[in-house]
Kinemage of the C-alpha trace (Angstrom):
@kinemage 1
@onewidth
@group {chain A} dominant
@subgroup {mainchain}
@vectorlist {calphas} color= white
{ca unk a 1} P 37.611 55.379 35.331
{ca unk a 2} L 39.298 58.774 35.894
{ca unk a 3} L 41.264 57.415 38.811
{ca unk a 4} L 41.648 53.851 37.765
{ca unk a 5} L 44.981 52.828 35.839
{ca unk a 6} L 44.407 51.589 32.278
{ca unk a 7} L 45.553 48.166 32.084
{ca unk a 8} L 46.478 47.140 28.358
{ca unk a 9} L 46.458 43.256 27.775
{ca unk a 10} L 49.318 42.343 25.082
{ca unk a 11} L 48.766 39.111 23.229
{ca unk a 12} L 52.599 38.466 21.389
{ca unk a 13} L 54.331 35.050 21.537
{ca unk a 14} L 57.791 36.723 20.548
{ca unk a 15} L 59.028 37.322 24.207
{ca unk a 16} L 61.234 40.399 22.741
{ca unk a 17} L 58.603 41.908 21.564
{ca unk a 18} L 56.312 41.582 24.154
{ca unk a 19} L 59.098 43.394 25.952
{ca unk a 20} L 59.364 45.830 24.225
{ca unk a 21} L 55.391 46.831 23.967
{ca unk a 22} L 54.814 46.613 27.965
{ca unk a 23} L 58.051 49.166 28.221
{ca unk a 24} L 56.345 51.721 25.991
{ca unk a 25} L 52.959 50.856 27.875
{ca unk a 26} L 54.667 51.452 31.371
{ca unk a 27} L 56.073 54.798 29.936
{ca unk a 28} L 52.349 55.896 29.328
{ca unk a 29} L 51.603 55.462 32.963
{ca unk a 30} L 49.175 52.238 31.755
{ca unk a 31} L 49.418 48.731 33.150
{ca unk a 32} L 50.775 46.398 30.559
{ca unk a 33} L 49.553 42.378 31.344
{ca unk a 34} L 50.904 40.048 28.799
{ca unk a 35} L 49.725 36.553 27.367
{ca unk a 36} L 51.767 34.684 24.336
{ca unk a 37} L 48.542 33.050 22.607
{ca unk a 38} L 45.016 33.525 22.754
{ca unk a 39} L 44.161 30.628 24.752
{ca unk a 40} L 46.259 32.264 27.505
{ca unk a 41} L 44.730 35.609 26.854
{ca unk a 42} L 41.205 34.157 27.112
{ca unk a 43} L 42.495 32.753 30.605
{ca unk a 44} L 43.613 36.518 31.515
{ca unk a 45} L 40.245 38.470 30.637
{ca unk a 46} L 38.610 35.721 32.238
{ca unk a 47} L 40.259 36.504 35.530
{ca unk a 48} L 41.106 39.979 35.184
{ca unk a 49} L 39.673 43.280 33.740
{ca unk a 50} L 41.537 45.487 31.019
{ca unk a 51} L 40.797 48.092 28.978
{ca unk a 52} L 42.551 47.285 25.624
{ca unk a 53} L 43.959 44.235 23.969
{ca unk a 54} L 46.925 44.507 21.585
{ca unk a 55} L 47.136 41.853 19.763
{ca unk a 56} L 49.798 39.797 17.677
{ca unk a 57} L 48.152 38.491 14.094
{ca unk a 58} L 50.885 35.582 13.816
{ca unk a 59} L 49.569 33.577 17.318
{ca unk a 60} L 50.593 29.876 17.851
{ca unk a 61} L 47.812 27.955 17.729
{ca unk a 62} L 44.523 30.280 17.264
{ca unk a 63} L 45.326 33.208 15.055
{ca unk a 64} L 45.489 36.653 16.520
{ca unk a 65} L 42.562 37.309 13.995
{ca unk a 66} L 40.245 34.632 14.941
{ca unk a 67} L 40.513 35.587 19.109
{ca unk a 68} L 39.960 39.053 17.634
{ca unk a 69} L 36.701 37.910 16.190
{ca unk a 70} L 35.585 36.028 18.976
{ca unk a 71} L 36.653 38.761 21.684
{ca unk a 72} L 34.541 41.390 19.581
{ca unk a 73} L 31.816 38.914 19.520
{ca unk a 74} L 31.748 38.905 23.400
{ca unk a 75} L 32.749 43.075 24.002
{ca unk a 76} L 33.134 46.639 22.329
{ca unk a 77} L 36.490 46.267 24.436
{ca unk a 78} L 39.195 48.176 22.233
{ca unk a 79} L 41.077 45.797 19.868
{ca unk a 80} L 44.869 47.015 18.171
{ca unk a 81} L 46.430 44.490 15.744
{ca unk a 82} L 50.115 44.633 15.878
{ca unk a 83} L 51.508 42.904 12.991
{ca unk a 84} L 54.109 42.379 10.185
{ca unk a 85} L 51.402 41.549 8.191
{ca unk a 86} L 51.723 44.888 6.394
{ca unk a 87} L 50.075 44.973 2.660
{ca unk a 88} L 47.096 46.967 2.268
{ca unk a 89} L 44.633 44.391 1.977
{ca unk a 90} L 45.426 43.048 5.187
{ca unk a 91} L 45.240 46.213 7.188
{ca unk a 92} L 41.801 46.822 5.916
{ca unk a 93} L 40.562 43.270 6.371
{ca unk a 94} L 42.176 43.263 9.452
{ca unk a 95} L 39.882 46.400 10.191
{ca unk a 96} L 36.514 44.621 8.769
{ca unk a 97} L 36.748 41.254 10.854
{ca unk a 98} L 37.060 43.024 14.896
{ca unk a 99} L 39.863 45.512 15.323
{ca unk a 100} L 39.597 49.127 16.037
{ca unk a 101} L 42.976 49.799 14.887
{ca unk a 102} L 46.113 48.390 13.124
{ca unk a 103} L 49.768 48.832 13.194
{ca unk a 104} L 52.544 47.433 11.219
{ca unk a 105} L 55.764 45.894 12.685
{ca unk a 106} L 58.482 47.719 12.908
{ca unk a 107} L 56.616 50.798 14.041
{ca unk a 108} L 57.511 53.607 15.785
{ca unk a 109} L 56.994 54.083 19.019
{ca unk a 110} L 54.921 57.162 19.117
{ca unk a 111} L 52.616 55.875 16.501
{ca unk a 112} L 51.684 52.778 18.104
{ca unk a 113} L 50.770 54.441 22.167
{ca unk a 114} L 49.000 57.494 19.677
{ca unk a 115} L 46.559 54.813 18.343
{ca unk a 116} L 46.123 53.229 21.430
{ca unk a 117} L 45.206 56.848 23.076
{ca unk a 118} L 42.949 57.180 20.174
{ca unk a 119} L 41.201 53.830 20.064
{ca unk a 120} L 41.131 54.290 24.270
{ca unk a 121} L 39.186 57.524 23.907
{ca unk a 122} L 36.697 56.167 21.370
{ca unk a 123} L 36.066 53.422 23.539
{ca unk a 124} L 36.553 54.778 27.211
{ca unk a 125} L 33.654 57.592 27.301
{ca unk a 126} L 35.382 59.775 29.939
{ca unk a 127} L 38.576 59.337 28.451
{ca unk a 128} L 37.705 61.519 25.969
{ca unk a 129} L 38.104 65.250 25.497
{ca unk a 130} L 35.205 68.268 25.851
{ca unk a 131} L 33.798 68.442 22.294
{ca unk a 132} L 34.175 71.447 20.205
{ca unk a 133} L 32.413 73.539 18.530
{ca unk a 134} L 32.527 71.370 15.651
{ca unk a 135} L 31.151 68.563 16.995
{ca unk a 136} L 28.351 70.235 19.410
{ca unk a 137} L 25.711 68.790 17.677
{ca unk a 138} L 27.222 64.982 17.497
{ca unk a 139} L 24.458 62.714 18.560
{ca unk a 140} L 24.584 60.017 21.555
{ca unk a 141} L 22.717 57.946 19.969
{ca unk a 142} L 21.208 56.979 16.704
{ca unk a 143} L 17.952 55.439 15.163
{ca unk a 144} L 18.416 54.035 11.881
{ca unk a 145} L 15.558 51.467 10.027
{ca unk a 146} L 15.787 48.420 12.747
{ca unk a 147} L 19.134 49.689 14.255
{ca unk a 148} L 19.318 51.446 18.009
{ca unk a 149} L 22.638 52.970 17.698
{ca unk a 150} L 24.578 54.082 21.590
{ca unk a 151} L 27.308 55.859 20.511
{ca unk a 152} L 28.187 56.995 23.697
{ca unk a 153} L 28.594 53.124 25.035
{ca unk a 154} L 29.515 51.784 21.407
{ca unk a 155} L 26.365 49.486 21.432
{ca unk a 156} L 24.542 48.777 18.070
{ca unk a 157} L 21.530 46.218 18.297
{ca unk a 158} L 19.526 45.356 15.261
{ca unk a 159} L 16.136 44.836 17.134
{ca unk a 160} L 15.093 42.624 13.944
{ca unk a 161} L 18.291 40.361 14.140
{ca unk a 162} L 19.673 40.609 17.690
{ca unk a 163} L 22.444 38.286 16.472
{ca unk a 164} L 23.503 40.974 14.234
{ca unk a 165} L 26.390 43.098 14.578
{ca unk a 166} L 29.010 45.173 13.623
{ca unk a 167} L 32.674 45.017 13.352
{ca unk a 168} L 35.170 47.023 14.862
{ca unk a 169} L 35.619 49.160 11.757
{ca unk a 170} L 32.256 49.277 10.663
{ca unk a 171} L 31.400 50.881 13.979
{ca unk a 172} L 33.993 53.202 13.676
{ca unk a 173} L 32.685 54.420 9.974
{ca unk a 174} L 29.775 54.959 12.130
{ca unk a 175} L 30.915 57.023 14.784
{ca unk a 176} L 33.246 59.318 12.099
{ca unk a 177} L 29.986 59.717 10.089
{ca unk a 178} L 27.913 60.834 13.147
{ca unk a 179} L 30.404 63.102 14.354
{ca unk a 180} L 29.300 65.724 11.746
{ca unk a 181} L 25.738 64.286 10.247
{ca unk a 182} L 23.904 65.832 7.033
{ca unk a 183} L 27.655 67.052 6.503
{ca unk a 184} L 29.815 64.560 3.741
{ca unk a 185} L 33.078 63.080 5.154
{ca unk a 186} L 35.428 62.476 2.570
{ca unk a 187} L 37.806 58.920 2.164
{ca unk a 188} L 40.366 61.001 3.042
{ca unk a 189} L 38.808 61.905 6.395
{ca unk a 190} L 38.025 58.426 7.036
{ca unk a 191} L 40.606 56.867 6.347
{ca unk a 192} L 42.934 59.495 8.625
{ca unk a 193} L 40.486 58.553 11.295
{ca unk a 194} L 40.788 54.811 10.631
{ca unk a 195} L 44.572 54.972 10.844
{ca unk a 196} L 45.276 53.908 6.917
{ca unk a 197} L 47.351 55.207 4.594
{ca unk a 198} L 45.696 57.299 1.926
{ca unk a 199} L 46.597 55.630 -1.325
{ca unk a 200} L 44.256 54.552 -4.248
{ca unk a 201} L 43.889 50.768 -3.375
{ca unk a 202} L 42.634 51.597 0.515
{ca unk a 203} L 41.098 54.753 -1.248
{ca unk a 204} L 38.884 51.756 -3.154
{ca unk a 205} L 38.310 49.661 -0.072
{ca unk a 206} L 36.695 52.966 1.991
{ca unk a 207} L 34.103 51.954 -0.397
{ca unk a 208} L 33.834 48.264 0.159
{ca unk a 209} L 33.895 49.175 3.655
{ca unk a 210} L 30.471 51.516 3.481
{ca unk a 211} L 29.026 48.889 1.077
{ca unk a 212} L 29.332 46.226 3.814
{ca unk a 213} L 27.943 48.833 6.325
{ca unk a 214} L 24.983 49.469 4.260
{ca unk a 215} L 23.889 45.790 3.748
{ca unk a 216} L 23.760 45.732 7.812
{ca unk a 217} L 21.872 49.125 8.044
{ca unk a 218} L 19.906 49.629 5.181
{ca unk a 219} L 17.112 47.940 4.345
{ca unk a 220} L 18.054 48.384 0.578
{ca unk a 221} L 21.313 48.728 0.139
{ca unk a 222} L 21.148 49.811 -3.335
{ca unk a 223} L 18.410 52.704 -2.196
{ca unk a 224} L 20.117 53.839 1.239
{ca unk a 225} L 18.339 55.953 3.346
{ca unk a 226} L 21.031 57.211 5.806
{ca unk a 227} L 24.710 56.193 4.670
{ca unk a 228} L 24.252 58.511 1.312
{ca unk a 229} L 27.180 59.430 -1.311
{ca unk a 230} L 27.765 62.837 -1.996
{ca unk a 231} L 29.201 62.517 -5.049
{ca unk a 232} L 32.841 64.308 -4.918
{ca unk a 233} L 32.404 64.940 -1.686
{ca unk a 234} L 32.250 61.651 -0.093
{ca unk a 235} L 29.472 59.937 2.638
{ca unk a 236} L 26.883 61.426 4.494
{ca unk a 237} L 24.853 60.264 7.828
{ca unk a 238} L 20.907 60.799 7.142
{ca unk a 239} L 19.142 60.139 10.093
{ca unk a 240} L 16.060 60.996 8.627
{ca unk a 241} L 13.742 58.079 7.799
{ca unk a 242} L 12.872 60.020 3.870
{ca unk a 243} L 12.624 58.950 0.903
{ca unk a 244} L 15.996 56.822 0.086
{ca unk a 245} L 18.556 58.080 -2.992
{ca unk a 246} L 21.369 56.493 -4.109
């Protein structure tokens, strides 16, 4: 991977925009491909191999949500959402249903190739940096009730329900809270690291968002054993298989 050229598939049926998004990709040194609906996209990864898809929510035809679904049903490939679909609720469901990341048309440039470095190292293992000191002690890979957790490949199986899984932003909760476990992570935190903007109505749906982790995780979700609030604080990882507490 170190010596191999990222290639970035971008899924946009507005020909100027699509433009525009392979021109900032080329000035990364990554190889932009393009497709202007999902059924073409399909058609690409079918034929070719890439390393991220950025991809338009407004599609003709099959929704840029909907191939996002069905992509993450299929990969842990890294999924962006460019969109001008820009209220708070839909960023976060946007997050929920498959995508790593979203950004909001217009954007800026430098915001939308810094969340696709950032989504790229979550996703590309030797993409990313050494660790540091604070995160020494961050965990490969996870064991929690009937979930085998590989961080390190972004796998999560449920060996109860192998036809269980979890989005793109659950996963990422996930990964933030293992970075630093038996240590709370405040909404703030997480929602820095999930690339939303810190205001009370996302502020709410950081909750939503751990509830709907939980009822995959836990085995009672209203007596969680490992995604724990601290109250004030925020969440905490608890690998340990204990006694549960609210």
């Amino acid at each position: 991977m170190l010596n191999e050229r990222i290639r970035i598939l971008i899924v946009e049926d507005d020909p100027d925009m699509a433009e525009l998004i392979s021109d900032l990709v080329e000035a990364e040194g990554w190889v932009p491909v393009t497709a202007p609906s999902a059924e073409a996209a399909a058609g690409v990864l079918a034929r070719e191999s890439v390393h991220l898809v950025l991809v338009d929510h407004n599609l003709p035809g099959i929704s840029g949500r909907v191939f996002a679904q069905r992509l993450r049903a299929q990969t842990n490939i890294g999924i962006v959402m460019v969109t001008a679909a820009g209220s708070a609720a839909d960023r976060v469901l946007g997050l929920e249903t498959a995508a790593d990341d979203y950004v909001v048309k217009p954007f800026e440039p430098i915001e939308l190739t810094a969340r696709i470095k950032a989504v790229l190292r979550r996703t590309i293992p030797s993409l990313k940096p050494e660790r540091d000191s604070e995160r020494e002690h961050e965990p490969a890979s996870l064991k929690l009730g009937d979930w085998s957790v590989d961080l390190a490949n972004r796998r999560a199986v449920c060996r109860t329900d192998p036809g269980k899984s979890l989005t793109g932003a659950e996963f990422a909760l996930l990964e933030i809270l293992a970075e630093t476990p038996t240590i709370p992570v405040s909404r703030a935190h997480i929602l820095d690291r999930l690339g939303a903007e810190s205001d009370r109505y996302i502020d709410r749906n950081v909750d939503v968002l751990v509830l709907r982790l939980r009822r995959k995780i836990e085995r009672n979700p209203d007596l969680p054993r490992h995604i724990k609030t601290r109250r004030g604080k925020g969440y905490v990882l608890d690998t340990d298989d204990g006694e549960p507490s609210p």
